[in-house]
C-alpha positions in Angstrom: 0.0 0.0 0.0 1.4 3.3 -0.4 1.9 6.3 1.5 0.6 10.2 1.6 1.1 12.5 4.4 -1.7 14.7 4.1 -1.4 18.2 5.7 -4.9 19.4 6.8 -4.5 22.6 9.0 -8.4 22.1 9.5 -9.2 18.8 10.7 -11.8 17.2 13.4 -12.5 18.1 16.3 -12.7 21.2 14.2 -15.9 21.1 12.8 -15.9 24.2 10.1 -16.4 23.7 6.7 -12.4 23.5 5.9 -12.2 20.1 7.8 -14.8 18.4 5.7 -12.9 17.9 2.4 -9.6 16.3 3.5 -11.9 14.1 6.0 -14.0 12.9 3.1 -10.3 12.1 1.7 -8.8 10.2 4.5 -12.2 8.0 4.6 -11.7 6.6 1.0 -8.1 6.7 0.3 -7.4 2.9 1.8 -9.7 1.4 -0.5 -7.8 3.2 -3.1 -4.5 1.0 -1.8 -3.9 4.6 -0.1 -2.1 4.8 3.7 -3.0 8.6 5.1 -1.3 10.4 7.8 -2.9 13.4 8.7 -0.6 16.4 10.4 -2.9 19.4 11.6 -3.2 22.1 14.3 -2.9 21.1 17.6 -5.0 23.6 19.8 -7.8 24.0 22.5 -9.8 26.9 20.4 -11.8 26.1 17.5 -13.9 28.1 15.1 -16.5 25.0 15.2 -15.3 22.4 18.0 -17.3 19.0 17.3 -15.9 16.1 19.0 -18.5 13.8 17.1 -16.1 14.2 14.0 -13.6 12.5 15.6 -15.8 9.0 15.4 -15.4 9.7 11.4 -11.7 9.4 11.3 -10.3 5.8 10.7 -8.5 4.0 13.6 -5.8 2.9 11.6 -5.2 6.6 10.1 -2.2 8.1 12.2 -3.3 12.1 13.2 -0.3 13.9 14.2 -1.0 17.5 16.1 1.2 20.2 15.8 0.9 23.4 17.5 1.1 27.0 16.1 3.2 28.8 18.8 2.7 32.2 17.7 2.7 33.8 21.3 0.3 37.3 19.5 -2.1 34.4 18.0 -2.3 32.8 21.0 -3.3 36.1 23.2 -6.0 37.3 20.0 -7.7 33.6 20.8 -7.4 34.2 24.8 -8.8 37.5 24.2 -11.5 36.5 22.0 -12.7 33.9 23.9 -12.5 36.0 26.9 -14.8 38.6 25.5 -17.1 35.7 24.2 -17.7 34.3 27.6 -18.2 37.5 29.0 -21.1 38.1 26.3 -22.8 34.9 27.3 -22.6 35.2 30.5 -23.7 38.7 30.9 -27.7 40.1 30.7 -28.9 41.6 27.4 -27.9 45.0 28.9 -24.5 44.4 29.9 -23.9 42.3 26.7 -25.0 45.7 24.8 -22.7 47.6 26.9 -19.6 45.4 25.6 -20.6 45.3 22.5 -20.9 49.0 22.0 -17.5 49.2 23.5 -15.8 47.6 21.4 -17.4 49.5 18.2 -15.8 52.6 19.8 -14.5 55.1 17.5 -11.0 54.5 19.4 -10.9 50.9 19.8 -12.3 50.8 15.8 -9.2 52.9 14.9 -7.2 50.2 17.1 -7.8 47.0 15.2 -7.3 48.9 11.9 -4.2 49.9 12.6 -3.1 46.4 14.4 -4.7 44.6 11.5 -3.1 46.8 8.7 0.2 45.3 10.8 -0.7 41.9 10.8 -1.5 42.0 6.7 2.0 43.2 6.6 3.8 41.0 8.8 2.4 37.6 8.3 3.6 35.9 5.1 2.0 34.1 3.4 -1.2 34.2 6.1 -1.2 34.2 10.1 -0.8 30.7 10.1 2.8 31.5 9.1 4.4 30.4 12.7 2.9 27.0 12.0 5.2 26.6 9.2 8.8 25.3 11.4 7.7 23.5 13.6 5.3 21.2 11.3 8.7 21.2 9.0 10.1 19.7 11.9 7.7 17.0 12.4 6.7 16.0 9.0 11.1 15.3 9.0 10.7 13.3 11.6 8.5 11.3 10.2 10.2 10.8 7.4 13.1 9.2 9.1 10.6 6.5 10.3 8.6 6.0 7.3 9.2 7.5 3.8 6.1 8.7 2.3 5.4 8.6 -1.6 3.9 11.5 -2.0 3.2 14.9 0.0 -0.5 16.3 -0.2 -1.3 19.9 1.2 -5.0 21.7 1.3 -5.4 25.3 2.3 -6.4 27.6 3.2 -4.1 28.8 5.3 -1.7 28.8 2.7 1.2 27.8 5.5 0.3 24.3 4.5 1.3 24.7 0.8 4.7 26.1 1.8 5.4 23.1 4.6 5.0 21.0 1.5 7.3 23.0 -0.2 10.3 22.5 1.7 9.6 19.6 3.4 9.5 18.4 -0.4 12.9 20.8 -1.3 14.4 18.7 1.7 13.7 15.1 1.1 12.6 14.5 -2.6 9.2 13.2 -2.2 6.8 14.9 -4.5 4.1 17.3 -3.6 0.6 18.2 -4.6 -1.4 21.2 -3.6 -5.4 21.3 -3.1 -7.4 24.3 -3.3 -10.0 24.7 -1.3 -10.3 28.3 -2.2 -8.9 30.6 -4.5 -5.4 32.1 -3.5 -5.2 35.7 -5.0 -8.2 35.1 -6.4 -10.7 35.9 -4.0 -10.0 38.7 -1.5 -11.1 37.9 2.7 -9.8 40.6 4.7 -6.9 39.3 5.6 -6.6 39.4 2.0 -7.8 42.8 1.6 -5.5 44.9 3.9 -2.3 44.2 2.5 -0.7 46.6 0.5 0.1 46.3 -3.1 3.9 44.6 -2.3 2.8 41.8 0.1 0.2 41.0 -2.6 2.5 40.5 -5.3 4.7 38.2 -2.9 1.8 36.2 -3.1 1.6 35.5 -6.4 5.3 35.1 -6.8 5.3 32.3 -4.5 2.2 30.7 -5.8 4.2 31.1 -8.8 6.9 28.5 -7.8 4.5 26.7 -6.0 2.6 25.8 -9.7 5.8 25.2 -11.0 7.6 22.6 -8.8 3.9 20.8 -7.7 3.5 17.1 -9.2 -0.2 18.2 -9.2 -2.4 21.3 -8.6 -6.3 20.5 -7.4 -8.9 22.8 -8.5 -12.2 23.1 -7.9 -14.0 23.6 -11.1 -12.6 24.6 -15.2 -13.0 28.3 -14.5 -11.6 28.3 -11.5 -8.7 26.3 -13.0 -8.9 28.8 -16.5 -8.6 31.8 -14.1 -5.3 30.6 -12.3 -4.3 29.2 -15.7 -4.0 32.8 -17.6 -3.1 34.4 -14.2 0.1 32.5 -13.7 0.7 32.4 -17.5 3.9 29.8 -18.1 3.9 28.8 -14.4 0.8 26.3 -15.0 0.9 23.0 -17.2 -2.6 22.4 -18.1 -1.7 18.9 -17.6 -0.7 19.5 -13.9 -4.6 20.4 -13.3 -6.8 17.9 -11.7 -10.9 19.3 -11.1 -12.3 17.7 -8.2 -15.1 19.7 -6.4 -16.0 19.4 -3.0 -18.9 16.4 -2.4 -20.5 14.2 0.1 -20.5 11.1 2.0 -22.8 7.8 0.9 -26.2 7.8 -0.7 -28.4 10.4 -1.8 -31.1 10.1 1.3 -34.4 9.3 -0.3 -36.9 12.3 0.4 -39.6 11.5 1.9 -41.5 15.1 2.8 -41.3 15.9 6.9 -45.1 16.6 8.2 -45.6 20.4 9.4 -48.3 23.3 8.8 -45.4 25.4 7.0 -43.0 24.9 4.6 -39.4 25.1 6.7 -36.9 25.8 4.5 -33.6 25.6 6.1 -30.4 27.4 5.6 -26.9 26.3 7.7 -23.6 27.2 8.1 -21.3 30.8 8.3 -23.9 34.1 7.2 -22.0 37.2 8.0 -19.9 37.6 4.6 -23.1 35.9 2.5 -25.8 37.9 1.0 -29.4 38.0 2.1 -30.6 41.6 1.8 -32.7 40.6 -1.4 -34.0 37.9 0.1 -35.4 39.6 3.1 -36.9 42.3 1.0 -38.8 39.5 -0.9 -40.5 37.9 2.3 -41.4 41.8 3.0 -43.3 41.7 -0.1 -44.6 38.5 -0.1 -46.2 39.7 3.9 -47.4 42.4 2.6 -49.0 41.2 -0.8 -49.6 37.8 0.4 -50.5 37.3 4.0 -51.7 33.4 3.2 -49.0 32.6 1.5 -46.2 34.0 4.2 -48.5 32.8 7.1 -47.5 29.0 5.3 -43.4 29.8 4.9 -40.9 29.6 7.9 -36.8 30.0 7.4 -34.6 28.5 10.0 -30.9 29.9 9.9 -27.9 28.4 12.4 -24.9 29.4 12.0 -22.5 31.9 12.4 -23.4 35.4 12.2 -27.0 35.1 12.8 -27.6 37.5 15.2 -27.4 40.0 12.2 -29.7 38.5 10.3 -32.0 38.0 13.6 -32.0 41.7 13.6 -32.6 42.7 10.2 -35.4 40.7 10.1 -36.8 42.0 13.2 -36.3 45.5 11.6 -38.7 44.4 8.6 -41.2 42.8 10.9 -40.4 39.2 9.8 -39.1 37.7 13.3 -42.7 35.8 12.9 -41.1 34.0 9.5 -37.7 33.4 11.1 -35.8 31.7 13.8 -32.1 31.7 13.8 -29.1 30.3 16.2 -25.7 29.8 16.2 -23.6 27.1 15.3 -24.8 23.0 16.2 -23.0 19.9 15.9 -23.1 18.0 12.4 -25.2 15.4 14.0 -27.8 18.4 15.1 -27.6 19.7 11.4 -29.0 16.6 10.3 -31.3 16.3 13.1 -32.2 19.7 11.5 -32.2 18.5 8.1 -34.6 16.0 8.1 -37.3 18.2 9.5 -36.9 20.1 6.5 -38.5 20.7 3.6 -35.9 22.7 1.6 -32.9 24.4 1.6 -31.4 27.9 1.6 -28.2 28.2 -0.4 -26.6 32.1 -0.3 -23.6 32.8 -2.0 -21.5 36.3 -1.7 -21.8 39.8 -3.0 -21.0 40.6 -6.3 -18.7 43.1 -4.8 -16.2 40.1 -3.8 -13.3 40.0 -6.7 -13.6 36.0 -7.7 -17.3 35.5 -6.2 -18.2 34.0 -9.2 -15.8 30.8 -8.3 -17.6 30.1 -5.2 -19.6 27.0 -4.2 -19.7 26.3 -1.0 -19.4 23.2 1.3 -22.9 23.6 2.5 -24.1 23.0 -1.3 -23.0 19.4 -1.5 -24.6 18.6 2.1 -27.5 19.7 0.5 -27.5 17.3 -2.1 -26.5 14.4 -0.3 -29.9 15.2 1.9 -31.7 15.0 -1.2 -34.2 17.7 -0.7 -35.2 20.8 -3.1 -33.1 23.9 -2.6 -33.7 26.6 -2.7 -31.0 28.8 -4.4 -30.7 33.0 -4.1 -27.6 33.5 -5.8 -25.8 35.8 -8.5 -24.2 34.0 -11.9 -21.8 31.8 -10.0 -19.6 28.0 -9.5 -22.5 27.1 -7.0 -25.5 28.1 -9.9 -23.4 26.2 -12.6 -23.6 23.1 -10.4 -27.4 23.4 -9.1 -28.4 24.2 -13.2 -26.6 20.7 -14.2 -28.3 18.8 -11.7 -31.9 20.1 -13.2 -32.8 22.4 -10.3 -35.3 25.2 -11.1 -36.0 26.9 -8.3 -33.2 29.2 -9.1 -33.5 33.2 -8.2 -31.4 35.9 -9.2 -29.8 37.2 -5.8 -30.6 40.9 -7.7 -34.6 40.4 -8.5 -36.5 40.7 -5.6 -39.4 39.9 -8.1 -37.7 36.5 -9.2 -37.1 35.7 -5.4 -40.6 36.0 -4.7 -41.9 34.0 -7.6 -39.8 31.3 -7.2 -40.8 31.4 -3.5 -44.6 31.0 -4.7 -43.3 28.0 -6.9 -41.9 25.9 -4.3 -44.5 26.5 -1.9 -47.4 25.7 -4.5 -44.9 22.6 -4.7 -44.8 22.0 -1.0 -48.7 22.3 0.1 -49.5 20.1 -3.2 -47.3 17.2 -2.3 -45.1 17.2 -5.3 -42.0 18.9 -3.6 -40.4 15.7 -5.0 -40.7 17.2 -8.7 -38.0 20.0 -7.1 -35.2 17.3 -5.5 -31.7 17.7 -7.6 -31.0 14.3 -9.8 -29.8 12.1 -7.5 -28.5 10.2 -10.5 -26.4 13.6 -11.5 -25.8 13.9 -7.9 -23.4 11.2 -8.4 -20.5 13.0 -9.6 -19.9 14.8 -6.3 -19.6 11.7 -4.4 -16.8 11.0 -1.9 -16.0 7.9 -3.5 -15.4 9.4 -7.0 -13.6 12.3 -5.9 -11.6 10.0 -3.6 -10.7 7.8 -6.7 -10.1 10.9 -8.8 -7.6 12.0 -5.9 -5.3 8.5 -6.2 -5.1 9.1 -9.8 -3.6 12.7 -8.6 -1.1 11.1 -6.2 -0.1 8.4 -8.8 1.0 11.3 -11.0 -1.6 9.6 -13.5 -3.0 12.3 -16.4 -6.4 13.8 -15.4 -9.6 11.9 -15.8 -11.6 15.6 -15.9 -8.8 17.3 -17.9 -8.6 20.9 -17.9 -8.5 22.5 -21.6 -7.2 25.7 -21.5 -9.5 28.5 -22.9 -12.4 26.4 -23.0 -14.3 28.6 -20.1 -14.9 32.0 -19.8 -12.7 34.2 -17.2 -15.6 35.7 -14.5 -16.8 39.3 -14.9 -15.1 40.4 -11.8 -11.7 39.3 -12.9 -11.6 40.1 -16.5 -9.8 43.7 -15.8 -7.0 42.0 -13.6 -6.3 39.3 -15.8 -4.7 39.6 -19.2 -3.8 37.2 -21.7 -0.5 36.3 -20.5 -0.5 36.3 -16.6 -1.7 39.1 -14.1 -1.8 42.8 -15.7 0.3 44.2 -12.7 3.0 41.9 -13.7 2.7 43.2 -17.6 
């Protein structure tokens, strides 16, 4: 059987959506004649702590911990957790209080300037202190067991340079996964750095395309985009497409009882929009009263609270409930009392939005239930329209939103909510064990069984003024 050392920054207990595609991974690579060891963060504060994960993980895959040291990292997570406790275990007033302290003018001006620090410092994200000491480790466990083939996911982009050297250092072959689009798509990290530590970026992606065995992308424009970008750096034959998927079966639908239709929406909310949406159910209230009085949304996640507000502010607390984040076993809990799903994507204002398609789509489909999609020309609409959904709205009509609304509830209290379900048999190609095979075929070095042929997508809108025809117009 051979060997891959797997570098998965995000792995369970961590439960957020980073941690779910090299988990899928590790589950399916021994019955491709694949051995994982997995080497992630070792540390006691999680974005999304889920212990349940843990079950998930193979006993005979070897998970080796390594901790990030970084002593200002280490105080920001103290601090923040700190504050957190003190929110939850305050009253409503006192939680106000702290809240509206730290939007102070002075504080505000605070983080800008400590951030605007960090964007510079930090290279090539904050997970940069990780990079030694997991070096270190990963050499160690060379010298007891020598590994075929090195596999790194990010983000953080850390992992993809402990590949590197470890790689530079012992021979063994690398290959990078992209679970997002470095340079591509701006976060904020992202966005405060100035002009110079951006173009270190791409100079070291750069060598990074040109000394990976393999580079994993997520879909042909994605892969077109970093293709023209890194013009010369990139062999088209270097590109694998594997997009994220889900575990087992389609779950047969079988419709949940309930006076309303609950259409469900899970996962992060605070970068993703929902303005549009919210000014559709407005309508629909006030034009409709019988059809609003049959519709309920349920959101849980991060960043709720805002959305709990804003619908408050347009009088639609009635049609929504919201909470924070639950366990993946309460999510499914959740999921079965549903009878759709909520899929969001971000504003068109993002550079790269258009590549997006998040995790929560292909948990979607492996619940086999209609969704429900409000989202702009993007990855995630490319992937709902080839699986034969229709109930499609453009993120930008609130009329379309509000029609399509009417559709699937006509479909819900007429019992044919089963004409709405994605193609389980389409549904196929985003399973776990596919990708997983597709993966081996990566690690082997074999030649693509989706190959990428170059120019054979268009480059998104918000991209087209930043990419020329040979590589990135700053570099011209």
């Amino acid at each position: 059987m051979k060997s891959v050392i797997m570098i998965a920054y995000h792995f369970p207990p961590e439960g957020n959506a980073g941690s779910y595609r090299p988990l899928r991974f590790v589950r399916h690579l021994t019955a491709q004649d694949w051995q994982p060891t997995v080497i992630t963060l070792k540390t006691d504060f999680y974005e999304r702590y889920d212990p349940s994960l843990l079950s998930l993980v193979p006993n005979d895959v070897e998970v080796i911990r390594v901790a990030n040291r970084d002593p200002w990292q280490a105080f920001q997570a103290r601090r923040g957790r700190q504050v957190q406790a003190k929110l939850i275990n305050s009253s409503v007033e006192v939680a106000a209080r702290i809240q509206s302290m730290h939007q102070s003018p002075v504080r505000s001006s605070i983080r800008k300037l400590v951030h605007g620090i960090e964007a510079c410092l930090y290279h090539p994200d904050p997970a940069m202190a990780w990079i030694g000491p997991t070096v270190r480790a990963i050499m160690q466990l060379c010298d007891r067991t020598r590994p075929d083939v090195i596999w790194a996911t990010g983000s953080p982009w850390s992992s993809f340079a402990v590949a590197r050297r470890v790689s530079d250092r012992t021979g063994i072959p690398y290959v990078l996964d992209f679970r997002d689009s470095w340079t591509m798509i701006e976060t904020e990290f992202d966005a405060r750095r100035p002009s110079w530590a951006k173009g270190l970026d791409r100079r070291i992606l750069k060598k990074l395309f040109r000394t990976a065995q393999g580079i994993v992308l997520r879909s042909a424009t994605e892969a077109e985009c970093f293709w023209r970008a890194y013009y010369g750096a990139l062999e088209a034959t270097k590109i694998h497409l594997i997009p994220n998927g889900y575990e087992g079966r389609v779950d047969e639908f079988i419709s949940p009882d309930g006076d309303k239709c609950n259409i469900l929406y899970t996962g992060t909310l605070s970068d993703y929009r929902y303005d549009t949406l919210l000014q559709a159910l407005s309508s629909i209230k006030k034009m409709s009263p019988d059809l609003a009085s049959q519709l309920h949304f349920q959101f849980v996640g991060e960043g709720a609270d805002a959305l709990r507000k804003a619908a408050a502010d347009v009088h639609l607390s009635d049609m929504i409930s919201t909470s924070g984040p639950v366990s993946q076993s309460e999510i499914l809990r959740l999921s079965q009392k549903a009878h759709a799903f909520l899929l969001l994507e971000r504003a068109a204002t993002i550079k790269g939005h258009e590549l997006l398609a998040g995790a929560k789509l292909f948990g979607y489909l492996k619940a086999g239930r209609p969704i429900f999609g409000v989202l702009p020309c993007c990855e995630a609409r490319k992937v709902l329209e080839r699986l034969g959904v229709s109930t499609i709205a453009d993120v930008d009509s609130v009329a379309d939103i509000a029609t399509v609304l009417r559709r699937l509830v006509h479909a819900w209290s007429s019992g044919r909510l089963l004409d709405a379900i994605p193609d389980p048999v389409a549904c196929d190609a985003y399973s776990a064990e596919r990708q997983t095979a597709d993966l081996a075929r990566v690690l082997e070095g074999s030649l693509p069984r989706r190959a990428f042929v170059p120019g054979s997508v268009e480059i998104p809108h918000s991209l087209q003024n930043e990419i020329g025809k040979e590589g990135w117009l700053s570099w011209a």
